[in-house]
MARPATI-525663 format. One record per residue (C-alpha): y, z, x negated; residue number from 1. Coordinates in steps of 0.001 Angstrom, whole numbers, plus 500000, padded with zeros to 6 digits. Each point is the difference from the previous one (the first is absolute). Last residue first. Layout:
! residues N
pt Y:Y Z:Z X:X seq:NUM
...
***
This chain:
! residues 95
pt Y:586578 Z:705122 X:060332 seq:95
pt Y:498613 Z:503319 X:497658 seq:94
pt Y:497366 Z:497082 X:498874 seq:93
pt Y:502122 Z:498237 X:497913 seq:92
pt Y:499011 Z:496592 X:499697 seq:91
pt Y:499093 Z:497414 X:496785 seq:90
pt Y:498835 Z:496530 X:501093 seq:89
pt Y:496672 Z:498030 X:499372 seq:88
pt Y:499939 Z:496958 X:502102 seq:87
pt Y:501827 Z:498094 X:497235 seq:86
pt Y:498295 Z:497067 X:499972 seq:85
pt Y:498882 Z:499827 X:496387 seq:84
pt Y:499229 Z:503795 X:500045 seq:83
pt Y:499500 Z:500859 X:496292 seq:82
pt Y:502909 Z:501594 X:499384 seq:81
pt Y:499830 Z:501674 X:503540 seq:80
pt Y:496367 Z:501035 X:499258 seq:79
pt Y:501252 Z:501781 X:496817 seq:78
pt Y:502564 Z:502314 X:501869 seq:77
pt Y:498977 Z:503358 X:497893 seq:76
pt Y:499944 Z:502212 X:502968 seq:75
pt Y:497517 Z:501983 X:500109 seq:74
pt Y:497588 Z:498224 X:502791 seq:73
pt Y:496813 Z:502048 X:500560 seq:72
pt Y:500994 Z:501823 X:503022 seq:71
pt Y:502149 Z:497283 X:501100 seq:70
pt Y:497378 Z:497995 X:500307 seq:69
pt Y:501599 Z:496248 X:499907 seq:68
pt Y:498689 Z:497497 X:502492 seq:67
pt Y:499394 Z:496344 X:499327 seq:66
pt Y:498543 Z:496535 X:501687 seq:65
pt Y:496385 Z:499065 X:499870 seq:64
pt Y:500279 Z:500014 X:504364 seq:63
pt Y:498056 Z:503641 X:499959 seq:62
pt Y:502453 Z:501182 X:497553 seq:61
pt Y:499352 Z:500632 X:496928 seq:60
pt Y:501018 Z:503158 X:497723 seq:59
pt Y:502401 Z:500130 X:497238 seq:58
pt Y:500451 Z:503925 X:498512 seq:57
pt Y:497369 Z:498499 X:497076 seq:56
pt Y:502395 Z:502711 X:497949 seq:55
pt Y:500835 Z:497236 X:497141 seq:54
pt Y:500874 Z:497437 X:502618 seq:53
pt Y:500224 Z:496292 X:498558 seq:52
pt Y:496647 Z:498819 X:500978 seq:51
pt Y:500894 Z:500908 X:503907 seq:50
pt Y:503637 Z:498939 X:499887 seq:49
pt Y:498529 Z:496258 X:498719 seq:48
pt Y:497361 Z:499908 X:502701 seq:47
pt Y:501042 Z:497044 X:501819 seq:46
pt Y:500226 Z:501388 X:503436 seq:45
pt Y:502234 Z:497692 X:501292 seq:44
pt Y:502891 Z:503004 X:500728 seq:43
pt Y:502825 Z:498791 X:501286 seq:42
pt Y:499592 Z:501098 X:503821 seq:41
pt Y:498482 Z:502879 X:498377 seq:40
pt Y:502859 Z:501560 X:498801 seq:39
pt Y:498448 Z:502665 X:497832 seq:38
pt Y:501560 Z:503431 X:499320 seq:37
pt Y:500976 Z:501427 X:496572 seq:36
pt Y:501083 Z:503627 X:499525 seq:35
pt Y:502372 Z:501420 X:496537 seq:34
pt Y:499276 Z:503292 X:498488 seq:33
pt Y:498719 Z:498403 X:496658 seq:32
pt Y:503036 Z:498268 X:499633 seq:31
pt Y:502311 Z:502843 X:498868 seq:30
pt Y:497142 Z:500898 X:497088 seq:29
pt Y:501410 Z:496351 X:498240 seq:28
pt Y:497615 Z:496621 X:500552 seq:27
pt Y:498807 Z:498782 X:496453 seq:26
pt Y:497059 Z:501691 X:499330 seq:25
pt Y:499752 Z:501178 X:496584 seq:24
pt Y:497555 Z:498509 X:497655 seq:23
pt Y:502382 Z:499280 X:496737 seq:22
pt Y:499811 Z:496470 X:500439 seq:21
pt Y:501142 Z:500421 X:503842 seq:20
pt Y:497357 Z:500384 X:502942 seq:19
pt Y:499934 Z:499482 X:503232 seq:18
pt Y:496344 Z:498288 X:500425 seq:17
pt Y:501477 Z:496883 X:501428 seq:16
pt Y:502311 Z:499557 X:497420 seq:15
pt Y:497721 Z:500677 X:497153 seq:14
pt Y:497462 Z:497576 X:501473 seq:13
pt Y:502687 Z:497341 X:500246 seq:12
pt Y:501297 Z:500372 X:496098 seq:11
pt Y:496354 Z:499537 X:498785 seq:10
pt Y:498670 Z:497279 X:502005 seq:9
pt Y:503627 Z:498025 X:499396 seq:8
pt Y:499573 Z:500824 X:495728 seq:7
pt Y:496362 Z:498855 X:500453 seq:6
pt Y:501026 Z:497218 X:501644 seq:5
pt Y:502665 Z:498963 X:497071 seq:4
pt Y:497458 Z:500872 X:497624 seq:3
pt Y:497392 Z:497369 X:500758 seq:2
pt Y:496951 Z:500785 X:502290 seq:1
***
């Protein structure tokens, strides 16, 4: 492995693990109260939400595809970073 893939190894895992160089997480205390829902009609059931989710609040469906626990889920909106297909949305569940 040469430096420059190091470097890219490096700066990805820090992103998907929420952390700045100092070891705070990134998203401000506002965000934490946010709700996510899955559109399953764009969900392929890739797994990238479920990997990403700190709070394993990512369950599977039945057909591979995702469902969020809202139980478990705080918040932090990492599966909709990582959602390539954007089938992770925010909601607000007073609606």
């Amino acid at each position: 492995m040469n430096r420059k893939e190091f470097l890219l190894k490096a700066a990805s895992f820090i992103i998907m693990s929420g952390l700045t160089a100092a070891g705070l997480s990134q998203e401000p205390d506002e965000k934490k109260n946010k709700k996510f829902t899955v559109i399953s009609k764009r969900c392929d059931g890739c797994g990238h939400c479920f990997r990403s989710c700190r709070d394993k609040a990512l369950l599977v469906a039945g057909d591979g595809k995702a469902i969020i626990d809202l139980d478990k889920c705080k918040g932090c909106g990492d599966c909709t970073r990582f959602c390539k297909r954007m089938a992770i949305v925010e909601f607000d569940p007073s609606k």
